[in-house]
C-alpha positions in Angstrom: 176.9 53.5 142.3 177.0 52.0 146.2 176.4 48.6 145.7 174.4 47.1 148.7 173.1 43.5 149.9 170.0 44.1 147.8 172.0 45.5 145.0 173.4 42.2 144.1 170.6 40.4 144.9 168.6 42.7 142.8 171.0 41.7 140.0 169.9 38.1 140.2 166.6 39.5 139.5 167.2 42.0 136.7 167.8 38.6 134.4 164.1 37.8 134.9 163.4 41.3 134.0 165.2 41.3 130.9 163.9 38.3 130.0 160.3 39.2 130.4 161.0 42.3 128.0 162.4 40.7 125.3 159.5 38.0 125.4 157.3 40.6 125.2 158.7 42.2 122.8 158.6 38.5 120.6 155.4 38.1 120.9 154.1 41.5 120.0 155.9 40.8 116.6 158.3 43.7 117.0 161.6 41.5 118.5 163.3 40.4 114.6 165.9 42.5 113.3 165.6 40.6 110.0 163.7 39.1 108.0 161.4 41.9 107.6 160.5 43.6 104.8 162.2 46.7 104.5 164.2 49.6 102.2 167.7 50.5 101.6 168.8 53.7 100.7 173.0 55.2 99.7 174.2 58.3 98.7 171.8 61.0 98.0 168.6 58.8 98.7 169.5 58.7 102.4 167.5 61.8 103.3 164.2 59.5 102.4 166.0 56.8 104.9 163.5 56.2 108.0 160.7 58.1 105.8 162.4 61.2 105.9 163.3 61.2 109.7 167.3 60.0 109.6 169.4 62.9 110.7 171.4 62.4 107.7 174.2 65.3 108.6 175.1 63.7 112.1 175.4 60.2 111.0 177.9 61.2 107.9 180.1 63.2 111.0 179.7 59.7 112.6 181.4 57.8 109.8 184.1 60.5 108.4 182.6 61.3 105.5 182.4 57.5 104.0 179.7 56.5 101.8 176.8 55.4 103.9 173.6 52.8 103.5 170.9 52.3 105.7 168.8 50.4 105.9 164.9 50.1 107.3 161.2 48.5 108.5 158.3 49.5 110.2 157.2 46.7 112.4 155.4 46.1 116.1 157.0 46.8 119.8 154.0 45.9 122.4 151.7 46.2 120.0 152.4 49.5 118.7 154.2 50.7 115.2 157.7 51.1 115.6 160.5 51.9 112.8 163.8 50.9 112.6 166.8 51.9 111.0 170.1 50.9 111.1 173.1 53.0 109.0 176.4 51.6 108.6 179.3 52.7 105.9 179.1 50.9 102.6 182.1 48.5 102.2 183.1 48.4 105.5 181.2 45.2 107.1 183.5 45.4 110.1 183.0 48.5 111.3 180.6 50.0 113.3 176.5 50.2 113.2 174.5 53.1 114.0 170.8 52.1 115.0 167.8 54.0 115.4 164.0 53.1 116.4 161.3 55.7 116.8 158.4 55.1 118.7 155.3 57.0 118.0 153.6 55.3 120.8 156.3 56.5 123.9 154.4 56.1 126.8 153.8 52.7 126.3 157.4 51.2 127.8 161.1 51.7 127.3 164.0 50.3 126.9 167.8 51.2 126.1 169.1 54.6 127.3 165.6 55.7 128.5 165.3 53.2 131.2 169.2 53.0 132.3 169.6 54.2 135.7 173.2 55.3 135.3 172.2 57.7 132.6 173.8 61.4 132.1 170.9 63.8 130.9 171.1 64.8 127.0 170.7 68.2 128.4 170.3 71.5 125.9 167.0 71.6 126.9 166.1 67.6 125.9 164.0 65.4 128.4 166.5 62.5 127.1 169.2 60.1 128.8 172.6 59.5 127.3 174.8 56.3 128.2 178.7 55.9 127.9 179.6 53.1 128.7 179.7 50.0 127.0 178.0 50.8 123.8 177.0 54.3 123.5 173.3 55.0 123.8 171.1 57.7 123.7 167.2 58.4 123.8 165.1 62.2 123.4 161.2 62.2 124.3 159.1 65.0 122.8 155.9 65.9 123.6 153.1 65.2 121.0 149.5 65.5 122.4 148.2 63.7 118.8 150.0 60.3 119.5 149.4 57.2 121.5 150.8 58.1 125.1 150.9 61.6 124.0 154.7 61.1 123.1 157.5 60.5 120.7 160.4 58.4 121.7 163.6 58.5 120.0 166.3 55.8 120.3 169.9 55.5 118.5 173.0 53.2 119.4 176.2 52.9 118.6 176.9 49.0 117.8 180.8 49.6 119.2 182.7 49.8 122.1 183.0 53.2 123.6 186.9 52.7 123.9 187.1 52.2 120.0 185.2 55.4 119.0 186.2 59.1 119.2 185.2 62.1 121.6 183.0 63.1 118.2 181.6 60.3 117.2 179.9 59.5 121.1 178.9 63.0 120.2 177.3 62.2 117.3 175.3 59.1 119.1 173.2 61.7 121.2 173.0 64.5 118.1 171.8 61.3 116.0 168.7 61.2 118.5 168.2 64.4 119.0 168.5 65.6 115.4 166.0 62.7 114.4 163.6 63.5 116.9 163.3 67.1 115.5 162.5 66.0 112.0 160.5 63.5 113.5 158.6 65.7 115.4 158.2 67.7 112.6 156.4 64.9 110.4 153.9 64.3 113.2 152.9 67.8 113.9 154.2 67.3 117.7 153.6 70.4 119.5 156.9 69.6 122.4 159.2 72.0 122.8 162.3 70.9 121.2 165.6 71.5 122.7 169.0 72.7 121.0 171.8 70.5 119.0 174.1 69.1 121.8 177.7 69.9 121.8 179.1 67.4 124.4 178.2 65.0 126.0 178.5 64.2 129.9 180.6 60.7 130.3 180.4 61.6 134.6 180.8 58.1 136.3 178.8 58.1 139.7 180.1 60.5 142.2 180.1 59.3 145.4 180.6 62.7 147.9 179.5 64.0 151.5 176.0 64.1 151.8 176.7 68.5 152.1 178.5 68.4 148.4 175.7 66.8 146.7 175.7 69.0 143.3 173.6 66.1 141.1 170.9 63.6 141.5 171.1 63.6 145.2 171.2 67.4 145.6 168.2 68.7 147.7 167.1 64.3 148.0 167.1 64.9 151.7 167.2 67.5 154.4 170.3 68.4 156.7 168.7 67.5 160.1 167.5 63.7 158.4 170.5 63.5 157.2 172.1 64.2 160.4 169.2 61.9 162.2 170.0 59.1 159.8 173.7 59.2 160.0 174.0 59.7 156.2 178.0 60.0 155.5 178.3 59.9 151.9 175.4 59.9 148.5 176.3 58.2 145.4 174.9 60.5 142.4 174.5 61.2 138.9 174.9 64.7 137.0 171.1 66.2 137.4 169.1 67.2 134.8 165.6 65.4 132.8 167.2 61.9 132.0 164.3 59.6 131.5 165.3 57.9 134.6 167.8 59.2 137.8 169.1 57.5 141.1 170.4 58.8 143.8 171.9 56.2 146.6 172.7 57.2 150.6 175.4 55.7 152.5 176.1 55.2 155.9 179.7 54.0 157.0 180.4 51.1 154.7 176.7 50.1 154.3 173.9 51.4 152.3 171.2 53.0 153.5 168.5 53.9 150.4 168.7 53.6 147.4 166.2 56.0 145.3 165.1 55.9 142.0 162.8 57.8 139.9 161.8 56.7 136.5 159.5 58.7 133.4 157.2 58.8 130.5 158.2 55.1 129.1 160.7 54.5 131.8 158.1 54.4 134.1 155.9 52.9 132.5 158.1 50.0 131.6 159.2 49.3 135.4 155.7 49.6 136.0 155.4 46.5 133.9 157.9 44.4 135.5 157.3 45.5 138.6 153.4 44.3 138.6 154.7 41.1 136.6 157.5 39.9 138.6 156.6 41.7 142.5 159.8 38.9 143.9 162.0 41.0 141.9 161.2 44.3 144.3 160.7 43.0 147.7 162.0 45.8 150.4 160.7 48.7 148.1 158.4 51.4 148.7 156.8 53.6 145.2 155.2 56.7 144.9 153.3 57.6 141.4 153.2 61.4 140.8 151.7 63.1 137.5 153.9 65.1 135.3 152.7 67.0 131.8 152.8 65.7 128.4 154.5 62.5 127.9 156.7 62.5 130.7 152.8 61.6 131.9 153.3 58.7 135.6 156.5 59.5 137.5 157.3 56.2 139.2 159.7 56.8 142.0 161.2 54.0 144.4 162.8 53.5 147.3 164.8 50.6 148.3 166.0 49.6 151.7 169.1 46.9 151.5 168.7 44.0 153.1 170.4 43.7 157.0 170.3 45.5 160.2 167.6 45.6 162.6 164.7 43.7 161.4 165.9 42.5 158.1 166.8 46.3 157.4 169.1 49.0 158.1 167.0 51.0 160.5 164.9 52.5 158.3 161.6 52.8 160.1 158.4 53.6 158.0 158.3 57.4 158.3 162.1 57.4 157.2 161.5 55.8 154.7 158.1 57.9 153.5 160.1 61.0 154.0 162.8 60.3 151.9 160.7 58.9 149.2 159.2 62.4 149.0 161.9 64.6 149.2 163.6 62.9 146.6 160.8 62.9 144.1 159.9 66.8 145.1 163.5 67.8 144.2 163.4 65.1 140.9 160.2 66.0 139.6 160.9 69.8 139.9 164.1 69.4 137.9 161.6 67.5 135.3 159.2 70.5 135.4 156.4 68.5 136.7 153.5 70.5 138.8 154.0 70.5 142.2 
């Protein structure tokens, strides 16, 4: 992505952030791994693993066939039930992990793939995000009107690098989610729509094109005569699609201009959070809430202006700023679905 002044300075900031998740997340109970009481299920007892919701079939592609055990507990996350499961392949305490965590409660904050910026979409008809790098990560909401937040939010890692694991088995990462999330869905009577079995995934870095070329995240952000007005030379952009959270960055010259940033269902209302908690953290931005269906629920879209230039800024003047803001969350939420 076009890293600007505020970029790295946001980066100083995103430590707070982090931090003020994971404290959250301690003292709601849900933040220890172990200690917990649980169950452990092998062999043919793994289709009861994560009460009946493990996609069994895509985490024995994962491991090749080996023998698998996994292992589970329901516990808290902000105050709301959250199960965990983690499978690995019996004998083999070096290799990798495969983790899961549903949330029954999705609207009521993020984390992981569902609140990563640089995500590709799941696609196949998934609101969902899927992450490449590093550790693979992937994350499917589904609709269901009887939970908290009127959403289910599904979560599964890879606990490897991506370098050391196959073409199939990052694959297998985003079928793991989206495979548990429709047994899940089917054990909570959720009435979402539930998209198709992925086969690929989209491992695009940013692309960083002429503002004319723009074919993902930044495609229809901004019209030809601003972008003329504005001197825009070049966007930075993701693949589009309904990722739980997209950016889009414009560039003039060397320098950035905007950068824009639309968030969803938990996404959103996890920057929500941090945003309200730790205002330092966002100073130069400008947000716009829109409402969405189901439990893609608050769109939370941002713009940020890098630091520099006239006034502390680089000549962004307030209706600039307002009408980029908008065109960029009319052309995000439309590829979302949400109502005009």
């Amino acid at each position: 992505m076009i890293e600007s002044e505020h970029s790295r300075g946001k980066t100083r900031t995103v430590g707070v952030k982090v931090l003020a998740a994971v404290l959250a997340v301690a003292a709601a109970g849900g933040a220890v791994w172990f200690g917990l009481a649980g169950d452990t299920a092998s062999g043919d007892d793994l289709g009861d693993s994560c009460r009946g919701s493990l996609a069994v079939e895509e985490a024995r592609t994962f491991f090749a066939g080996a023998e698998l055990e996994a292992r589970g507990h329901t516990g808290e996350w902000v105050g709301y039930d959250t199960e965990w499961c983690s499978v690995t392949a019996r004998g083999q305490d070096s290799g990798p992990t495969l983790r899961l965590q549903i949330r029954p409660a999705a609207a009521h904050r993020a984390s992981g793939a569902a609140e990563e910026a640089s995500a590709t979409p799941v696609g196949y008809g998934w609101n969902g995000s899927f992450v490449g790098r590093r550790r693979p990560e992937a994350a499917v909401l589904v609709d269901c009107a009887a939970l908290p937040g009127k959403g289910l939010l599904v979560l599964t890692e890879a606990m490897a690098e991506v370098e050391d694991l196959t073409q199939e088995q990052l694959l297998q990462v985003a079928r793991l989610a989206t495979e548990t999330a429709r047994n899940t869905a089917g054990r909570f009577h959720c009435e979402g729509a539930l998209g198709t079995r992925p086969s690929e995934v989209d491992l695009s870095e940013w692309r960083e094109v002429p503002p004319a070329r723009a074919s993902g995240t930044c495609k229809g952000a901004v019209n030809a005569a601003t972008l003329t007005r504005l001197g825009v030379t070049a966007v930075s952009e993701k693949p589009a699609g309904r990722a739980l959270t997209e950016a889009c960055a414009l560039k003039r010259g060397e320098k950035a201009l905007a950068e824009l940033t639309a968030y969803y269902g938990p996404s959103a209302e996890q920057e929500m959070y941090l945003d309200g908690r730790y205002p330092g953290s966002v100073e130069g931005a400008t947000t716009r809430t829109l409402t969405c269906k189901g439990a893609l629920g608050t769109a939370y879209v941002k713009l940020i202006r890098p630091s520099g230039g006239k006034d502390g800024r680089r000549d962004l003047g307030p209706a600039d700023v307002q009408e980029l803001l908008g065109s960029f969350a009319a052309a995000s939420t439309a590829r979302h679905g949400c109502p005009v």
